[in-house]
Biopython code that builds the backbone (N, CA, C, O; Angstrom):
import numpy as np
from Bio.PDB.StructureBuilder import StructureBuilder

atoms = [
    (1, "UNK", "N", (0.857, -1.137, 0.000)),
    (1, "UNK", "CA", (0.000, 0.000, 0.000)),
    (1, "UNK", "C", (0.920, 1.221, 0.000)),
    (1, "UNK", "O", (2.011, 1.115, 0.559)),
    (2, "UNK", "N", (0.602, 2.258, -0.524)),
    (2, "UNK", "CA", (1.630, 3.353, -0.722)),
    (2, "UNK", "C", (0.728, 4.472, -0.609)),
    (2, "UNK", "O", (-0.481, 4.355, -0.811)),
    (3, "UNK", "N", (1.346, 5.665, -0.258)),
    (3, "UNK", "CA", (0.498, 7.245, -0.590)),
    (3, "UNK", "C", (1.292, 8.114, -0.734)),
    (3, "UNK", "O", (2.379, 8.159, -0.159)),
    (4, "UNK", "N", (0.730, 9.189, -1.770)),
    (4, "UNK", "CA", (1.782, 10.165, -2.087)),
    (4, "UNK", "C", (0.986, 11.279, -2.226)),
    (4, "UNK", "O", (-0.164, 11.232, -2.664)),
    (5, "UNK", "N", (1.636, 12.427, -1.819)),
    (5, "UNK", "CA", (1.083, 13.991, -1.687)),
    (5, "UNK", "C", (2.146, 14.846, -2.235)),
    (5, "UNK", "O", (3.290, 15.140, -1.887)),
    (6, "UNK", "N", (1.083, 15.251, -3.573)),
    (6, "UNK", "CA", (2.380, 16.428, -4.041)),
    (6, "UNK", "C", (2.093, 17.794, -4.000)),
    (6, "UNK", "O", (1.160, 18.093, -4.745)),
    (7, "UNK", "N", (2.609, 18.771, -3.344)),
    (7, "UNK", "CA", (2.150, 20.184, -2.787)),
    (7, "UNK", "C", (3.020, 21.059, -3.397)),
    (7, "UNK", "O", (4.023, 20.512, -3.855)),
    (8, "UNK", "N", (2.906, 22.867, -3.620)),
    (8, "UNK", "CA", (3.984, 23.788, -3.668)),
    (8, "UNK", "C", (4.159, 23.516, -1.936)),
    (8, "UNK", "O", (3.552, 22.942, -1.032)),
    (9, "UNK", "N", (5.356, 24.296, -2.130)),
    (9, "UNK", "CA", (5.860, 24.769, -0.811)),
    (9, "UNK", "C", (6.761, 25.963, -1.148)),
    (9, "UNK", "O", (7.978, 25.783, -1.189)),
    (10, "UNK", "N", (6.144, 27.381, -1.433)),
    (10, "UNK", "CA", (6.680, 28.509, -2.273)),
    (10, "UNK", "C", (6.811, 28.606, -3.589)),
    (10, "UNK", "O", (5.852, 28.810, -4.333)),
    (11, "UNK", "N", (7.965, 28.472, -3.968)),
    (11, "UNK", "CA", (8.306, 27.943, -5.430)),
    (11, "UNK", "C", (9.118, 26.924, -5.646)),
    (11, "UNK", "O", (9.814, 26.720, -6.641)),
    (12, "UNK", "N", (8.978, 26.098, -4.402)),
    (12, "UNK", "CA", (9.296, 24.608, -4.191)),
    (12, "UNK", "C", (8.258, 23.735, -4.627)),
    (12, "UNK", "O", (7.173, 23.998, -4.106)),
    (13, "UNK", "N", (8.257, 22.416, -5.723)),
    (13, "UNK", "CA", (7.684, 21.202, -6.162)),
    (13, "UNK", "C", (7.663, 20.523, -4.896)),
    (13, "UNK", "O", (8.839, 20.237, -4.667)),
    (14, "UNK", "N", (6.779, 20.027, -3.749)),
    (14, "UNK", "CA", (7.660, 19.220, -2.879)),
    (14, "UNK", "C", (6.277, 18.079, -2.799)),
    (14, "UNK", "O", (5.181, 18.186, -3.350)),
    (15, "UNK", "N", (6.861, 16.847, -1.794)),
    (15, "UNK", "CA", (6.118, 15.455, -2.148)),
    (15, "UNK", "C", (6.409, 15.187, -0.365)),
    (15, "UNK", "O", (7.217, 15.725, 0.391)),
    (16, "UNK", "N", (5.640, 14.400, -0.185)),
    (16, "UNK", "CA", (5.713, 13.153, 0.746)),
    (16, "UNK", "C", (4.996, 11.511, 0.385)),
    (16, "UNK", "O", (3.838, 11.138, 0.191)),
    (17, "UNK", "N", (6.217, 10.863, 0.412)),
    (17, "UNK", "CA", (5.960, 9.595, 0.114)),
    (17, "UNK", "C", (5.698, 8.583, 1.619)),
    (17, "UNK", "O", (5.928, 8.925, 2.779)),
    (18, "UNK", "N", (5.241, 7.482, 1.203)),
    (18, "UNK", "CA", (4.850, 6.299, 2.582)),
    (18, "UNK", "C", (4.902, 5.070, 1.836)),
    (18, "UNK", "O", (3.883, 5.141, 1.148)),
    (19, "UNK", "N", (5.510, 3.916, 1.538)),
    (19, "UNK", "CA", (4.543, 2.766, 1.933)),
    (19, "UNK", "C", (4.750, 1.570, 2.608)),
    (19, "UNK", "O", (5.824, 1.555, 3.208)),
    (20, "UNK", "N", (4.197, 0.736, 2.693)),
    (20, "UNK", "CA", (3.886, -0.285, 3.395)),
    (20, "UNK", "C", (3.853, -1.306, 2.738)),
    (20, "UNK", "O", (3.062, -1.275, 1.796)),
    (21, "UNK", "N", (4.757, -2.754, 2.961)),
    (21, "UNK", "CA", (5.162, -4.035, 2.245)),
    (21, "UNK", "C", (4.677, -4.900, 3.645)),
    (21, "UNK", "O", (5.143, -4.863, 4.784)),
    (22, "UNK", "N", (3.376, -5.810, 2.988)),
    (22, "UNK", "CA", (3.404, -7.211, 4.340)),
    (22, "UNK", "C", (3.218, -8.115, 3.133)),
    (22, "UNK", "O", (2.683, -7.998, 2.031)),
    (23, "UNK", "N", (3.963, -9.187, 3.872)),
    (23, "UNK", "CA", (3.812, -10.977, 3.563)),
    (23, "UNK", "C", (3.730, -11.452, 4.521)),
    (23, "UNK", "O", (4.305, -11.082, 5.545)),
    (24, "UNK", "N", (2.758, -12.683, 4.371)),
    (24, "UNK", "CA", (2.712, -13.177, 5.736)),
    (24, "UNK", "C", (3.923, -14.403, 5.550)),
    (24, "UNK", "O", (4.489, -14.780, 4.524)),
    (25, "UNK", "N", (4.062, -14.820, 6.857)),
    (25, "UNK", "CA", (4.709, -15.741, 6.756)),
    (25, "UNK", "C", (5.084, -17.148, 6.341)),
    (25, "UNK", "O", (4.517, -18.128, 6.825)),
    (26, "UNK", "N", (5.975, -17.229, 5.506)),
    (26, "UNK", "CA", (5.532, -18.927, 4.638)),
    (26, "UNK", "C", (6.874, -20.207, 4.976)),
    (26, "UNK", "O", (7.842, -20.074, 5.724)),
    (27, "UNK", "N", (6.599, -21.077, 4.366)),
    (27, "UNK", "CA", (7.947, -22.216, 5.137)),
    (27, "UNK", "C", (9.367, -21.734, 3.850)),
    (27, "UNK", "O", (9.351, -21.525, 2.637)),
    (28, "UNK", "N", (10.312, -21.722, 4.765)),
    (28, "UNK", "CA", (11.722, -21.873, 3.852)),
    (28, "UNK", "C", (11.921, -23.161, 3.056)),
    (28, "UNK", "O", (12.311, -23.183, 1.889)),
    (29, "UNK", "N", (11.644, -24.141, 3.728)),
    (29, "UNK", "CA", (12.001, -25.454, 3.043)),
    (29, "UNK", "C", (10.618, -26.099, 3.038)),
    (29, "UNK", "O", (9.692, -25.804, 3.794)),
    (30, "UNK", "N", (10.610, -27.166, 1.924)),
    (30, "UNK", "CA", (9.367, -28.472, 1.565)),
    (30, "UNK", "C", (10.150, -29.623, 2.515)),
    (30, "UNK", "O", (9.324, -30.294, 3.134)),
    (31, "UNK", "N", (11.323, -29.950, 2.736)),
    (31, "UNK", "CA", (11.896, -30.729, 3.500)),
    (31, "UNK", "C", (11.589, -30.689, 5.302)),
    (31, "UNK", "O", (12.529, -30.328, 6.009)),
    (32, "UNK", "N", (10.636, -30.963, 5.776)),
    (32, "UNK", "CA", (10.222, -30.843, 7.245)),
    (32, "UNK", "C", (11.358, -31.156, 8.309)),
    (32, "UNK", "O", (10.990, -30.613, 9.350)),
    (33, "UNK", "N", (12.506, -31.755, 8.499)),
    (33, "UNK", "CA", (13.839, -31.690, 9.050)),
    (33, "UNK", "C", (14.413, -30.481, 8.895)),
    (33, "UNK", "O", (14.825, -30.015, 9.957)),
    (34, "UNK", "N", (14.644, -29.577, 7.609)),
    (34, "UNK", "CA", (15.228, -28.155, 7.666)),
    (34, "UNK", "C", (14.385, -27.537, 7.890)),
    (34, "UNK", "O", (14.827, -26.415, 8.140)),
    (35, "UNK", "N", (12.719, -27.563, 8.018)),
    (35, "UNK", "CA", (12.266, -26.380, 8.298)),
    (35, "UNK", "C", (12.040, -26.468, 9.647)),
    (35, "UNK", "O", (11.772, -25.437, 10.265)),
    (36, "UNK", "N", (12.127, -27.976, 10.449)),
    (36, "UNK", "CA", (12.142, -27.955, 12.227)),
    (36, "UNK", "C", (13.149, -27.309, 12.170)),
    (36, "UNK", "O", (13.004, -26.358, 12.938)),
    (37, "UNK", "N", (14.487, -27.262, 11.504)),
    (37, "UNK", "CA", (15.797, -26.909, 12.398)),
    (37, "UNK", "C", (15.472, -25.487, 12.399)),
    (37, "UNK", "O", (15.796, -24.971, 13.469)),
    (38, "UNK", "N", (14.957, -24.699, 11.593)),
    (38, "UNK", "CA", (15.147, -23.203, 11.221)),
    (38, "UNK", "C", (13.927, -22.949, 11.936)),
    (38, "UNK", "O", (13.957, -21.728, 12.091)),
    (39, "UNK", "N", (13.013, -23.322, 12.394)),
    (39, "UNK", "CA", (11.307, -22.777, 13.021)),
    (39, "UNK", "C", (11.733, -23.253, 14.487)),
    (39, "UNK", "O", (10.960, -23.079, 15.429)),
    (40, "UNK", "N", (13.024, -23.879, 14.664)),
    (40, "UNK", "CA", (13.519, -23.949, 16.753)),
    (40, "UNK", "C", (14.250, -22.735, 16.512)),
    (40, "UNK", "O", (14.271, -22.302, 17.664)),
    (41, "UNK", "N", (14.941, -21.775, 15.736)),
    (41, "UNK", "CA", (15.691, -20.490, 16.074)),
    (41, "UNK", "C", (14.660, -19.411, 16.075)),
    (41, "UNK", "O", (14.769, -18.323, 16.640)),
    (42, "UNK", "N", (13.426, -19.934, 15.222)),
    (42, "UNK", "CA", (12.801, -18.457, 15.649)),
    (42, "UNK", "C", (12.541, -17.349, 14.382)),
    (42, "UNK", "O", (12.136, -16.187, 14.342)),
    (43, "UNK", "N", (13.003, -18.359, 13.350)),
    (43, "UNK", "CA", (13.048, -17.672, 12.407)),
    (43, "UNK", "C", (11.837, -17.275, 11.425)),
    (43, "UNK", "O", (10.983, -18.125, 11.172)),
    (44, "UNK", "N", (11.755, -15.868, 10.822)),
    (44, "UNK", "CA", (10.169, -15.625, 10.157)),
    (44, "UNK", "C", (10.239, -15.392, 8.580)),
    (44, "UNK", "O", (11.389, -15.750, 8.325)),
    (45, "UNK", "N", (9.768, -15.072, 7.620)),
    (45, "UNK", "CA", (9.757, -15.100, 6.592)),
    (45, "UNK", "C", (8.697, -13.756, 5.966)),
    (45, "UNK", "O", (8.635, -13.221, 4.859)),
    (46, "UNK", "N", (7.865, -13.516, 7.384)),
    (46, "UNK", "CA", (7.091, -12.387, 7.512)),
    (46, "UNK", "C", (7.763, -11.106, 7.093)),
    (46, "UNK", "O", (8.894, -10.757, 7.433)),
    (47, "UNK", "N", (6.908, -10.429, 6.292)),
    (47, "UNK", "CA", (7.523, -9.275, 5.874)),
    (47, "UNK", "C", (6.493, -8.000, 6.072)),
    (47, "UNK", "O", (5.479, -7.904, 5.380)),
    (48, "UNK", "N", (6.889, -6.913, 7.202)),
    (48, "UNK", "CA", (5.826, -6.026, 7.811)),
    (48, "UNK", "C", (7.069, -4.742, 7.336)),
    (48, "UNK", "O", (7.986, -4.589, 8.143)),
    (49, "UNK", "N", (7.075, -4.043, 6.326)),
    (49, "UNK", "CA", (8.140, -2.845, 6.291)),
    (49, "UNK", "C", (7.741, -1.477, 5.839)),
    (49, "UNK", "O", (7.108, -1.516, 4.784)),
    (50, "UNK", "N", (7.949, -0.122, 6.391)),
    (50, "UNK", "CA", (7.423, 0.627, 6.133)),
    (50, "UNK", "C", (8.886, 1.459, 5.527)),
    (50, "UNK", "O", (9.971, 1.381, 6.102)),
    (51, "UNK", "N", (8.627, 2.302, 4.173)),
    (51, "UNK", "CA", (9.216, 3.366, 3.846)),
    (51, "UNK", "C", (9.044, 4.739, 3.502)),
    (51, "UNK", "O", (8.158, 5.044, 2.703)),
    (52, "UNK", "N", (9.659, 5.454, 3.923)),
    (52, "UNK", "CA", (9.472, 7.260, 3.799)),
    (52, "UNK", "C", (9.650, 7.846, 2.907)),
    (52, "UNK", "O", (10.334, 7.152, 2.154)),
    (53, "UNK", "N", (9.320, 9.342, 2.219)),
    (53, "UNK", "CA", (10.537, 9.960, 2.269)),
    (53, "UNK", "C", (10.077, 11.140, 1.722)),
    (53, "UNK", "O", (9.082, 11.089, 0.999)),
    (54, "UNK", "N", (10.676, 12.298, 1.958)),
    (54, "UNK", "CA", (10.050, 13.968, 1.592)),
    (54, "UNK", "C", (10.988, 14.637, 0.330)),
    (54, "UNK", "O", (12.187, 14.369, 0.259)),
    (55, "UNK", "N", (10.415, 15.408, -0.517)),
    (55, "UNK", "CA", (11.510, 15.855, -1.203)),
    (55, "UNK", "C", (11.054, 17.387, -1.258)),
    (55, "UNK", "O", (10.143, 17.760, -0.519)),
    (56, "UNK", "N", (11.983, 18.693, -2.548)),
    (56, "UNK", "CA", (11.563, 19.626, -2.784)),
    (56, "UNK", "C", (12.257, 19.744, -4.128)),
    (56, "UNK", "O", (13.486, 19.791, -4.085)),
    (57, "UNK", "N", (11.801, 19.786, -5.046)),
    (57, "UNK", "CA", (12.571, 20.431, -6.677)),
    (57, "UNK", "C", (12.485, 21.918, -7.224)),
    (57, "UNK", "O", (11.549, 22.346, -7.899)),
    (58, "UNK", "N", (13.328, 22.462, -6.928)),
    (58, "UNK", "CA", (12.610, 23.956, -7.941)),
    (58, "UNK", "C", (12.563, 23.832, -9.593)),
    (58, "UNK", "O", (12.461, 22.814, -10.278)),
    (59, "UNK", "N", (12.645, 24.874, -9.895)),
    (59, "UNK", "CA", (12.379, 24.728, -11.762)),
    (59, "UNK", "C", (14.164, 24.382, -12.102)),
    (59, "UNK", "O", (14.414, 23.305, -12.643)),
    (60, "UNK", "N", (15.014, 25.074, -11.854)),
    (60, "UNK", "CA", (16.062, 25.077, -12.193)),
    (60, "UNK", "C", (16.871, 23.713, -11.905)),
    (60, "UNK", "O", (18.091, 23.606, -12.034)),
    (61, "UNK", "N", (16.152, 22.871, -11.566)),
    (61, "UNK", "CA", (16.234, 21.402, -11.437)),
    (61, "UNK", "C", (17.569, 20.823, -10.351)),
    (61, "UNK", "O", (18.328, 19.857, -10.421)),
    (62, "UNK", "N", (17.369, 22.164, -9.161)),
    (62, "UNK", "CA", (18.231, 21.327, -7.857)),
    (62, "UNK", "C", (16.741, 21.043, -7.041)),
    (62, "UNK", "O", (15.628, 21.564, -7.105)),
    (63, "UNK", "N", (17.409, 19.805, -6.153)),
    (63, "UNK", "CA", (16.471, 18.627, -5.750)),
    (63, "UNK", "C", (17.022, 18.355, -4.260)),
    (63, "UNK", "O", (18.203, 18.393, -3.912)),
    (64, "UNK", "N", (15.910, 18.077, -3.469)),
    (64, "UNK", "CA", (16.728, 17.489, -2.201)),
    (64, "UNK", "C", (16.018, 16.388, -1.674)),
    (64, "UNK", "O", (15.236, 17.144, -1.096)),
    (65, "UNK", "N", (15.584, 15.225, -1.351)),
    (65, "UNK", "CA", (14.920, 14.901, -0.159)),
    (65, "UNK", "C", (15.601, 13.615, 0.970)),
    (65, "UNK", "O", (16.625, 12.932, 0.959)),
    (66, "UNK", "N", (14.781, 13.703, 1.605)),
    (66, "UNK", "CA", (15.327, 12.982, 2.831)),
    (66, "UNK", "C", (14.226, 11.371, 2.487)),
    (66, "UNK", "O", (13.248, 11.269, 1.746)),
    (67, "UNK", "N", (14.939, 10.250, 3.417)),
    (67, "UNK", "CA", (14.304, 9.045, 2.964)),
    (67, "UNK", "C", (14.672, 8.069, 4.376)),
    (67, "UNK", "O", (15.261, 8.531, 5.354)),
    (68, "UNK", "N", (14.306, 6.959, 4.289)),
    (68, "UNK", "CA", (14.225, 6.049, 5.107)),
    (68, "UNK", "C", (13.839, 5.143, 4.865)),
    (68, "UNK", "O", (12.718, 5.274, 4.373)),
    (69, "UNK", "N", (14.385, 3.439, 4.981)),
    (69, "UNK", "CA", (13.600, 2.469, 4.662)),
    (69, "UNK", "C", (13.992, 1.548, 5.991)),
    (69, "UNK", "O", (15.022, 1.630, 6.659)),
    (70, "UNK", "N", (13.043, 0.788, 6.147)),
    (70, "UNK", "CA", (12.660, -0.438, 6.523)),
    (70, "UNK", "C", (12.742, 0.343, 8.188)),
    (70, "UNK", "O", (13.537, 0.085, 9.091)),
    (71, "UNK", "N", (11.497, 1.462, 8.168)),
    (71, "UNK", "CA", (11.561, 2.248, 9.412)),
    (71, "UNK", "C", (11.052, 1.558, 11.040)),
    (71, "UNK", "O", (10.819, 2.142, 12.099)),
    (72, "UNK", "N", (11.018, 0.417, 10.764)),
    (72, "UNK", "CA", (10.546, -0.345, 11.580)),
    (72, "UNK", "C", (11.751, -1.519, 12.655)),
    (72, "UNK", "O", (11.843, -1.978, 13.794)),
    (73, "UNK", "N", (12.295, -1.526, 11.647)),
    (73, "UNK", "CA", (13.800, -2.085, 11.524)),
    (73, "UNK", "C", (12.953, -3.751, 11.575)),
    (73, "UNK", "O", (12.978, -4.525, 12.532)),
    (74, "UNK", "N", (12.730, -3.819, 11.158)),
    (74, "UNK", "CA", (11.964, -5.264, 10.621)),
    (74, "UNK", "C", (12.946, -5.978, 10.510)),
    (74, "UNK", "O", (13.508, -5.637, 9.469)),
    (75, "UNK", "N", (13.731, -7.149, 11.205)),
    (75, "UNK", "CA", (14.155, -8.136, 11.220)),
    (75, "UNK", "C", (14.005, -9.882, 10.564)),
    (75, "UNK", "O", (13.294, -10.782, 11.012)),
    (76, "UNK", "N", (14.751, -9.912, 9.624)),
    (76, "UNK", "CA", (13.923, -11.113, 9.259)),
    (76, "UNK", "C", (14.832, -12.521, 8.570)),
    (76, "UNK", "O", (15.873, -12.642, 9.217)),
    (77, "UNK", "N", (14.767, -13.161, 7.906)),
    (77, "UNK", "CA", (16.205, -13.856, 6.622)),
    (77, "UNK", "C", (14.602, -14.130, 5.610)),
    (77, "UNK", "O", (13.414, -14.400, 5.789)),
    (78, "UNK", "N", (15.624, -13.827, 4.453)),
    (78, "UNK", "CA", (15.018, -13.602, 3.172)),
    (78, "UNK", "C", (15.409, -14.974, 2.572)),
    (78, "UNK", "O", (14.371, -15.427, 2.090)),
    (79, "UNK", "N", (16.234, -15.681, 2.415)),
    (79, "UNK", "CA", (16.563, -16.691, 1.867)),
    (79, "UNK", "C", (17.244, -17.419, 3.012)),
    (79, "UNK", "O", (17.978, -16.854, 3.822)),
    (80, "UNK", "N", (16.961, -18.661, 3.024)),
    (80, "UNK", "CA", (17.714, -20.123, 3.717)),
    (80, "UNK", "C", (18.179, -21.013, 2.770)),
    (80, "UNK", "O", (17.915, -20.925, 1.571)),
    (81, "UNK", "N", (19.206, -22.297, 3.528)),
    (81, "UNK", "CA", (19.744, -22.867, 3.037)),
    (81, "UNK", "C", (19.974, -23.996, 3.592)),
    (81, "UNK", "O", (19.338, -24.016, 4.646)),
    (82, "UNK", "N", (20.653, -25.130, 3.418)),
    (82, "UNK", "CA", (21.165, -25.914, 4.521)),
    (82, "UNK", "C", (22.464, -25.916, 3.871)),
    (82, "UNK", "O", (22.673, -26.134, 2.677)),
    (83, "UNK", "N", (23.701, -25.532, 5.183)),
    (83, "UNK", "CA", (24.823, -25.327, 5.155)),
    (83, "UNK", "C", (26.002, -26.466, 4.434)),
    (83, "UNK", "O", (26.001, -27.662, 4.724)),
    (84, "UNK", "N", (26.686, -26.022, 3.750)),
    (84, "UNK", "CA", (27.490, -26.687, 2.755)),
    (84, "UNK", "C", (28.570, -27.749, 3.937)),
    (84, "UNK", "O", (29.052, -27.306, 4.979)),
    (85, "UNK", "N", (28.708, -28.856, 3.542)),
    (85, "UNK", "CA", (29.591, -29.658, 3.648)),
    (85, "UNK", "C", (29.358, -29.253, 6.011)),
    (85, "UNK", "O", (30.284, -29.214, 6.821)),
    (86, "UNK", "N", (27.744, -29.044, 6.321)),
    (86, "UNK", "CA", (27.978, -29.046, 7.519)),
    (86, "UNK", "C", (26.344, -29.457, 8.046)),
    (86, "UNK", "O", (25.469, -28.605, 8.202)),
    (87, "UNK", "N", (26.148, -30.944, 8.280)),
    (87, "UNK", "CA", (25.065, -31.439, 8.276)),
    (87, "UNK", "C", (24.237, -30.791, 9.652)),
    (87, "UNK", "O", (24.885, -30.451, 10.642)),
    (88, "UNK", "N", (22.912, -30.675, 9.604)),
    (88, "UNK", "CA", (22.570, -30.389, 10.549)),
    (88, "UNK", "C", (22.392, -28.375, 10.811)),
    (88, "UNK", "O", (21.698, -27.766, 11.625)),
    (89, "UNK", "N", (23.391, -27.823, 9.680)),
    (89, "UNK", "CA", (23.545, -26.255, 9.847)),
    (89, "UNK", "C", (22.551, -25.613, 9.343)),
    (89, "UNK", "O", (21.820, -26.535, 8.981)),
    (90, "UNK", "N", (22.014, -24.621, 9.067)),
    (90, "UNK", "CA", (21.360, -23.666, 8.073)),
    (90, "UNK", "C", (21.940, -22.591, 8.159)),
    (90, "UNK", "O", (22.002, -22.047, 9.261)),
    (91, "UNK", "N", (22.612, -21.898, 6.844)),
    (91, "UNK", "CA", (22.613, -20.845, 6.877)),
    (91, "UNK", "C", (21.333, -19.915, 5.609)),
    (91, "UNK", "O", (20.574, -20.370, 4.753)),
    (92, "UNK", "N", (21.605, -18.607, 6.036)),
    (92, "UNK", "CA", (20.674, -17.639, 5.229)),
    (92, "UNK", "C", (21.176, -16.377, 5.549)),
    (92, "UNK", "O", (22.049, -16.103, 6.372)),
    (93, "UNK", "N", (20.113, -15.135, 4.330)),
    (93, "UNK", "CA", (20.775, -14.101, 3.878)),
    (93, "UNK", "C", (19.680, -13.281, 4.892)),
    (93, "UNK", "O", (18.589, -13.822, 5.072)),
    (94, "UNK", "N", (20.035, -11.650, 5.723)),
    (94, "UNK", "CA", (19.310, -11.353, 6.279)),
    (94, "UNK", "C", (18.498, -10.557, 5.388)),
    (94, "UNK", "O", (18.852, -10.689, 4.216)),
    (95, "UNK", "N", (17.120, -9.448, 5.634)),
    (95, "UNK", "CA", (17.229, -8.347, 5.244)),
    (95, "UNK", "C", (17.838, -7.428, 5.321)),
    (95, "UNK", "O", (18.723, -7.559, 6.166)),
    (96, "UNK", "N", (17.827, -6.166, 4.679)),
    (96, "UNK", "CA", (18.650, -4.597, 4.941)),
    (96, "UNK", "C", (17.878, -4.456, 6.183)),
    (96, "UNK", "O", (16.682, -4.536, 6.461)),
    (97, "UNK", "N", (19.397, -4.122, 7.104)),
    (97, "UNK", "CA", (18.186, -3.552, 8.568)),
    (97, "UNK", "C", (17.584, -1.999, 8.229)),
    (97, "UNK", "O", (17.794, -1.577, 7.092)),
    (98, "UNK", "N", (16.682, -0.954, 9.386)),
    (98, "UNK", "CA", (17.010, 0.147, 8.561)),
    (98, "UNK", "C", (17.755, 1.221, 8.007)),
    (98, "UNK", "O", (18.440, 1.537, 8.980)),
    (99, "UNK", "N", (18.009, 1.833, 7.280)),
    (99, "UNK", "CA", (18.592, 2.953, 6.368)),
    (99, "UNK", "C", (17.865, 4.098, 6.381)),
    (99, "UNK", "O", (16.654, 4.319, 6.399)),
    (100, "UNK", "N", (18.884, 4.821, 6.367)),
    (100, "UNK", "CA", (17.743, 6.604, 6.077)),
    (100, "UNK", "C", (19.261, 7.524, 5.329)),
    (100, "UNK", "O", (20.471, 7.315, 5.415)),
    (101, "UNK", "N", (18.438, 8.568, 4.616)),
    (101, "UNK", "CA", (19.569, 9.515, 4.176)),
    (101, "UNK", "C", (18.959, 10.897, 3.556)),
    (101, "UNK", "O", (17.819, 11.319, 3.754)),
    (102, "UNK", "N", (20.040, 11.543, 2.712)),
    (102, "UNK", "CA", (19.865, 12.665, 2.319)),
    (102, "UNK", "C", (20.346, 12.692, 0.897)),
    (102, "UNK", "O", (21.475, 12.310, 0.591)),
    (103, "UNK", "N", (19.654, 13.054, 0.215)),
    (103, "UNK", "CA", (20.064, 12.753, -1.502)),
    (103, "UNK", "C", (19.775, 14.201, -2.259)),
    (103, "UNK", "O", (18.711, 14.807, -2.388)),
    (104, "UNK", "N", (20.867, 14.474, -2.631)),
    (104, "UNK", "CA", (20.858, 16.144, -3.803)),
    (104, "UNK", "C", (21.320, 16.082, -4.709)),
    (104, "UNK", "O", (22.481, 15.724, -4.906)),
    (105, "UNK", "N", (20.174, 16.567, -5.851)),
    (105, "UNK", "CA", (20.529, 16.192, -7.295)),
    (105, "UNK", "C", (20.395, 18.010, -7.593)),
    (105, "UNK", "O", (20.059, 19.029, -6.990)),
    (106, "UNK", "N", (21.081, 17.429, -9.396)),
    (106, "UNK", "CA", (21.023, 19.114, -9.965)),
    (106, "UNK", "C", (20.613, 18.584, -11.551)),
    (106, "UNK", "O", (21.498, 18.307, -12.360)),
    (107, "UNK", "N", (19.378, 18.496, -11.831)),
    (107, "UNK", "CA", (19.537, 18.373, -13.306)),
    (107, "UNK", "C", (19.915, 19.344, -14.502)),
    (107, "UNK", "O", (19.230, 20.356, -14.653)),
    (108, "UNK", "N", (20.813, 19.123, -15.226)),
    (108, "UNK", "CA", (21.124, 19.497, -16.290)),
    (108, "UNK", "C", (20.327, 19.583, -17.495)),
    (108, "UNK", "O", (20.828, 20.006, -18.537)),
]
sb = StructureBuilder()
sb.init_structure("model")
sb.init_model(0)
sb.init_chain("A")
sb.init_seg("    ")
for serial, (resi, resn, name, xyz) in enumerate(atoms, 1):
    if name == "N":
        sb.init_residue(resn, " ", resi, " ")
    sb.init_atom(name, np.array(xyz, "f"), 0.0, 1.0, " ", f" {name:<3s}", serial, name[0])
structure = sb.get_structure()
């Protein structure tokens, strides 16, 4: 779900952005041995993430806005595995925890 508002702000173009990413939670593995080993750590597949972000453009095409993702700091692993040449292991990749910044452009 997303929303966006685009306003002057003087002779500033400016915006506020939002949205919102859910999945519910589903199994890593069809193999029921790797998905006991990985569902005793606790692990989710659930995806609840919210992102920001404000900007301002004038005509002369300098730009600024500020941003943020995964403002929740939503914790999760995106991909699993069962660990190479180590029976019994799982490894997996996490998500981006969150991020925020400041971005200035100048179009030409």
């Amino acid at each position: 779900m997303g929303f966006n508002y685009d306003f002057a702000l003087g002779d500033w173009d400016s915006y506020v952005r939002a949205d919102w990413q859910y999945s519910a939670d589903t199994a890593f593995f069809d193999d029921p041995t790797n998905e006991a080993l990985i569902d005793s750590v606790g692990y989710s597949r659930e995806v609840n993430e919210i992102n920001a972000s404000a900007g301002f453009e004038k005509d002369n095409g300098l730009s600024v806005s500020v941003w943020a993702r995964n403002l929740l700091d939503d914790q999760r692993i995106t991909t699993a595995f069962p660990s190479v040449a180590q029976t019994g292991s799982i490894s997996g990749y996490p998500n981006q925890p969150r991020t925020y910044g400041v971005t200035l452009r100048k179009r030409f």
